[in-house]
KOLNUKE-853231 format. One record per residue (C-alpha): residue number from 1; residue in one letter; chain; x, y, z. Coordinates in Angstrom, 3 decimals. Example, Ala and Ser with C-alpha at 12.3 -4.5 7.8 and 13.67 -1.06 7.14 Angstrom:
REM KOLNUKE-853231
    i  aa  ch        xx        yy        zz
    1   A   A    12.300    -4.500     7.800
    2   S   A    13.670    -1.060     7.140
This chain:
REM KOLNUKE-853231
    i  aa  ch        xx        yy        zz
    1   X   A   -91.667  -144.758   -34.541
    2   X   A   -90.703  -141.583   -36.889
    3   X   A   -88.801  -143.896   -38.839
    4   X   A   -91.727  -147.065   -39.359
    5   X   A   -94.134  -144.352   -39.948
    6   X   A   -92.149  -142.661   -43.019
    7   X   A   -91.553  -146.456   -44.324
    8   X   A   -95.228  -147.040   -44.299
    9   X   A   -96.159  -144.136   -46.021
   10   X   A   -93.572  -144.688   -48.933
   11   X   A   -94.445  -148.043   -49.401
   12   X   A   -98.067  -146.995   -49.704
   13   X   A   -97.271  -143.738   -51.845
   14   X   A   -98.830  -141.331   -49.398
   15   X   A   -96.307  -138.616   -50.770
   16   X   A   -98.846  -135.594   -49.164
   17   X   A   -97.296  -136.752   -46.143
   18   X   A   -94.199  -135.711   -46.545
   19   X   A   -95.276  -131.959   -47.233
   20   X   A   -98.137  -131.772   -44.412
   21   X   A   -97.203  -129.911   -41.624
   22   X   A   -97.344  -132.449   -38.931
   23   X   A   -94.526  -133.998   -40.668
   24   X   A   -92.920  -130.781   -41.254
   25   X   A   -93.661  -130.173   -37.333
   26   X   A   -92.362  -133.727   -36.051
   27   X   A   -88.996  -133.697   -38.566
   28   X   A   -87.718  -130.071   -37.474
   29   X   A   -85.880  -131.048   -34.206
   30   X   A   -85.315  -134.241   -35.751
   31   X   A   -82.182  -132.607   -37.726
   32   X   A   -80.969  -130.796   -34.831
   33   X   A   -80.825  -133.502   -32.984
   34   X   A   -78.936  -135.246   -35.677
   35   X   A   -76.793  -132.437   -36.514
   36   X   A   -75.359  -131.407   -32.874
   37   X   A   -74.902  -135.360   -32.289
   38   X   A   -72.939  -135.635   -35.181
   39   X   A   -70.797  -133.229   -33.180
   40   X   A   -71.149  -134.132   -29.564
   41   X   A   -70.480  -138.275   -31.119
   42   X   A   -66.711  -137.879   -30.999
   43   X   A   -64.862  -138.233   -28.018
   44   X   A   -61.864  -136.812   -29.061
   45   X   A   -61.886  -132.935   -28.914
   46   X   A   -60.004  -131.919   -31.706
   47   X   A   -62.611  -132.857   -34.270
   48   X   A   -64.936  -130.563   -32.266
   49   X   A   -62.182  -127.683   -32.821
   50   X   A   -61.000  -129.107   -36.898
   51   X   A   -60.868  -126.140   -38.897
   52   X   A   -62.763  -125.821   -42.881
   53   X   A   -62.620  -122.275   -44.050
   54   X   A   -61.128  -120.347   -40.648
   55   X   A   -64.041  -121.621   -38.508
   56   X   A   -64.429  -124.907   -36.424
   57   X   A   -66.704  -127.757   -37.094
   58   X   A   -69.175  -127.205   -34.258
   59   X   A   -69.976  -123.549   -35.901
   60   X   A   -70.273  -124.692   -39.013
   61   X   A   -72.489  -127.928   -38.588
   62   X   A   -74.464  -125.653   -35.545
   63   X   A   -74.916  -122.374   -38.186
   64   X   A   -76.484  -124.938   -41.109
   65   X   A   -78.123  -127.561   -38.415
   66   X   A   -80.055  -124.665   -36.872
   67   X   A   -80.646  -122.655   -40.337
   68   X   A   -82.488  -125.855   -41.738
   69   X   A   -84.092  -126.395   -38.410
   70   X   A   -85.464  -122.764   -37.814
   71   X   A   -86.356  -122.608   -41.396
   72   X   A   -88.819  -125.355   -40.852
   73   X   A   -90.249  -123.994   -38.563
   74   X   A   -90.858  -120.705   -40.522
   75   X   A   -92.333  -122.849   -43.209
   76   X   A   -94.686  -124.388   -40.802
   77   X   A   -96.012  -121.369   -39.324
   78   X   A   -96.371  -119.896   -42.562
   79   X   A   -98.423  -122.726   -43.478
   80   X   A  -100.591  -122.674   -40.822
   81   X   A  -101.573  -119.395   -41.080
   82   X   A  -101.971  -119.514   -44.403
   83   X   A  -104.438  -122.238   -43.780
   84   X   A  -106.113  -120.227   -41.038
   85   X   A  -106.603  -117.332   -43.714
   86   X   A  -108.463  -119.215   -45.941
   87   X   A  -110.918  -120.614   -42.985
   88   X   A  -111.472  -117.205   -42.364
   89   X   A  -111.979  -116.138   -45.963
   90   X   A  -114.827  -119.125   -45.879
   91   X   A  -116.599  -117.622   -42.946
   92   X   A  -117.025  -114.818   -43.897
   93   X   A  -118.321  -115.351   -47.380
């Protein structure tokens, strides 16, 4: 469904889409999920434990999967109460 939705909005250039925050909001766990499957996909466990610069693959693909999807988040808060701010601003003048 995530996928036939972003389709449809490409093919009809509905590029606000892709920077509201219910996308923002639906894509975050989206790239954990991806991320720590990447990881978990592998039967065998030495690519789990494979080494690139002194730490193993599951830190380093965890530390950046859950940076990107924390930061998301962040960036969606932010948003909406930055957006809730300006309501307020509106009331009251």
């Amino acid at each position: 469904m995530y996928f036939f939705t972003c389709i449809k909005k490409l093919k009809s250039e509905d590029f606000e889409f892709f920077f509201s925050n219910n996308f923002i909001l639906i894509s975050s766990p989206l790239f954990m999920f991806f991320g720590i499957s990447m990881i978990f996909s592998f039967v065998s466990y030495k690519v789990q434990e494979t080494e690139l610069f002194g730490k193993t693959l599951m830190i380093i693909v965890g530390t950046y999967i859950n940076y990107i999807t924390y930061s998301l988040f962040l960036l969606f808060a932010y948003k909406e109460y930055k957006s809730a701010k300006q309501i307020e601003q509106l009331q009251n003048n």
